[in-house]
N, C-alpha and C positions, 0 to 999 in steps of 0.2 A: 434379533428382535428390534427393531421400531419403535420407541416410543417417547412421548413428549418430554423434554427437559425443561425442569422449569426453574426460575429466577436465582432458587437458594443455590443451584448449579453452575450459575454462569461465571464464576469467577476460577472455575477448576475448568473448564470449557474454555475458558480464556487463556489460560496457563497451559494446554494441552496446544491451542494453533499457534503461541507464541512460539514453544521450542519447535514444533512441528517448520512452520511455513507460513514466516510475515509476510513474504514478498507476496504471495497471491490471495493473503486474504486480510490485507489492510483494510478494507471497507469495514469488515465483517466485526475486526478488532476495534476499529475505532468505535464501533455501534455496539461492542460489550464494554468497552470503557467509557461510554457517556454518561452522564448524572439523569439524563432523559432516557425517557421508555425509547428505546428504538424497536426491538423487535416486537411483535404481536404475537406470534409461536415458534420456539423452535423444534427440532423431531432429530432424535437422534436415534442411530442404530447401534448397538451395544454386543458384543460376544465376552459373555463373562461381565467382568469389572473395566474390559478396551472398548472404548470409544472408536466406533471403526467410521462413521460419517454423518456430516451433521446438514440441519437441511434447514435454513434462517429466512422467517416469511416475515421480514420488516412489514411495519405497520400503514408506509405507503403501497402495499401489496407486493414489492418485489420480493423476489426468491433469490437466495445466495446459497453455494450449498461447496463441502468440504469434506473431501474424502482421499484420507495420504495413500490408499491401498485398493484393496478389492472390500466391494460392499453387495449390498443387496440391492441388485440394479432395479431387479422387477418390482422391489418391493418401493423404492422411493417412486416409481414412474408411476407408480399407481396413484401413489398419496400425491404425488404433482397435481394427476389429472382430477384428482377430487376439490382439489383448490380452488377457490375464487381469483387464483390468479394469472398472469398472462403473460409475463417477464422474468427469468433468470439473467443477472450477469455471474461471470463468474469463470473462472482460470480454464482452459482448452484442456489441460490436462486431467481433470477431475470432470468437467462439465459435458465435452465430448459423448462419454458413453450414453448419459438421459439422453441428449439428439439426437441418438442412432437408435433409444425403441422411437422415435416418434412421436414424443409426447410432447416436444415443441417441432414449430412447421420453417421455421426458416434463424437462421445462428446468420451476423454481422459480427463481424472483429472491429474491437479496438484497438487498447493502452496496449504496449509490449513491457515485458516483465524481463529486466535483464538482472546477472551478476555477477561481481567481480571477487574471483575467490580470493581468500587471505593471501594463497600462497603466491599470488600469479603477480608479475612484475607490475607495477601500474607506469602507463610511458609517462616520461618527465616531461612535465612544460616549463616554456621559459616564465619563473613568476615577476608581475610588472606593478602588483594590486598588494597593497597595505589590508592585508585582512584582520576581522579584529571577532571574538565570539559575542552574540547575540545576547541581548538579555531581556525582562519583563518591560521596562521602560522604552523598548524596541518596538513593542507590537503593533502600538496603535501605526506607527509609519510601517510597519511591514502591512498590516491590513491595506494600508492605502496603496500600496505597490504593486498586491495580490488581486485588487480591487483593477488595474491597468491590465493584467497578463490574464489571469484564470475566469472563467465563467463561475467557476465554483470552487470554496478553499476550506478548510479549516475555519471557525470563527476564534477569536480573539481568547475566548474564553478557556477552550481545548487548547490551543498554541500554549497559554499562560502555566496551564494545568501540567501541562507535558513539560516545562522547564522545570515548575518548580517540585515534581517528583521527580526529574532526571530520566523521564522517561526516552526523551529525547534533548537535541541540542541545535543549536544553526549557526551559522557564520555569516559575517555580510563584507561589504567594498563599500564606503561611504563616500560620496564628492561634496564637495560645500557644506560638510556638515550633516550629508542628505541619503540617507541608504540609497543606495543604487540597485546593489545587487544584492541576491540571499538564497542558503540553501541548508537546509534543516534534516533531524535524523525524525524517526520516532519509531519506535517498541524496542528500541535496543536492549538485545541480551549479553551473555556473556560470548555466544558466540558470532550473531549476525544482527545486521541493521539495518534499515531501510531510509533512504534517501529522499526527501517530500521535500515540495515548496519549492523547488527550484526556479529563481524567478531573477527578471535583468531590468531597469525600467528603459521603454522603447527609445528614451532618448539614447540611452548607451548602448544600445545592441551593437552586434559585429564589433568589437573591442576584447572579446574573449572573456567578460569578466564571470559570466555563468559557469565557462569553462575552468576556469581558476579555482571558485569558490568549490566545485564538482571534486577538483583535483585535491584541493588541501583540505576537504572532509574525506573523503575515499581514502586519504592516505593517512591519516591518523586514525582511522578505523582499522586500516591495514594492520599498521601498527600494533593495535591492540587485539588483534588477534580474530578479527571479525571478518565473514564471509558479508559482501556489502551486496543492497540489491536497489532496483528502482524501477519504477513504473514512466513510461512516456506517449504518448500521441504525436510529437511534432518527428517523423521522421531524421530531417535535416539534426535535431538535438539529439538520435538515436544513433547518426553519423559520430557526431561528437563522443558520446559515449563509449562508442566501440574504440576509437582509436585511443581511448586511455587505457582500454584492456577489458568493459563489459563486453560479454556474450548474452542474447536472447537465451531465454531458456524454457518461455511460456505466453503466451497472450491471453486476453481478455476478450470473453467473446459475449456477443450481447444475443440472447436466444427468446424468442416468443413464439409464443404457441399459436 
């Protein structure tokens, strides 16, 4: 059955895609853990008391939608097409089956979704960068950093929020006193994390320090027992990735009807 979840659910909703599968639906998480209304409806389908898929119509009208199994294909395509709306993003793996009834007309790839499992060696690099952990007093210059690299980030506010519940963490390479580089976790569990903010400023590029900061987070994560994952767009940085030891294991597809 289909049917609408609402507010007083969204925190058992949230707790169900954390253990489930942050790596592909980081958006989705960050928009259940905002202080701001983000979504306008969500529609879940239910057997029993399991949550088998969930179908999130944010309030700028996009569609995100989360299904770890088999669901009711005909029954969301339908509640799609009754929508006012005209965009899904959202993981190949899950997302796929809606664009093959044809309820959207044309799917574009983006971000690739990689990770690197606890057990699997991660290659060594030579380290050359004084790295040091991130704190509140960090942000405003990390805003300013992320403000040079990303069209769009995290604001200051959610970055702050996320240190000071341990939600997540970040590391940086300073020069002259001056963040250079940085790269942050967020929704870390007891078993997996995900890797955000990965950012170098243009003056320092090609110097390796993105890849350092990548290295000595991924490896303390290791450590602790975490399956690590990470979202990218700049191929050349998914080059980088791989030779520490991620593997692709999903992409992000952008679908409209």
């Amino acid at each position: 059955m289909i049917k609408e979840i609402f507010s007083e659910e969204f925190h058992l909703l949230k707790k169900i895609i954390e253990e489930e599968d942050i790596a592909r639906n980081y958006f989705i998480l960050l928009g259940l853990s905002s202080d701001k209304e983000v979504f306008n409806k969500i529609y879940g389908e239910y057997e029993g008391n399991v949550l088998k898929a969930v179908l999130f119509v944010r309030k700028s009208g996009l569609l995100q939608f989360y299904a770890p199994g088999d669901f009711n294909l005909d029954g969301f395509a339908e509640l799609i097409f009754t929508l006012n709306s005209d965009k899904l993003i959202g993981p190949k793996l899950y997302c796929d089956k809606l664009f093959r009834t044809k309820v959207f007309t044309s799917a574009t790839e983006g971000a690739y979704i990689s990770r690197l499992d606890k057990n699997h060696e991660l290659k060594h690099i030579h380290r050359r960068y004084k790295i040091r952990n991130i704190n509140i007093n960090d942000l405003e210059e990390i805003v300013e950093l992320y403000k040079k690299v990303f069209p769009s980030f995290s604001p200051k506010d959610v970055m702050e929020k996320k240190l000071i519940t341990n939600r997540g963490r970040g590391i940086c390479i300073e020069d002259n006193n001056r963040i250079v580089s940085v790269a942050q976790t967020d929704f870390e569990t007891k078993n997996s994390s995900l890797i955000v903010g990965i950012a170098t400023d243009s003056d320092y590029r090609c110097k390796g320090m993105a890849t350092e900061c990548t290295y000595v987070l991924s490896n303390i994560l290791q450590e602790e027992g975490k399956n690590v994952f990470l979202q990218y767009d700049n191929p050349e940085a998914g080059e980088i990735y791989e030779r520490l030891g991620y593997r692709r294991i999903d992409r992000v597809v952008h679908y409209k009807k």
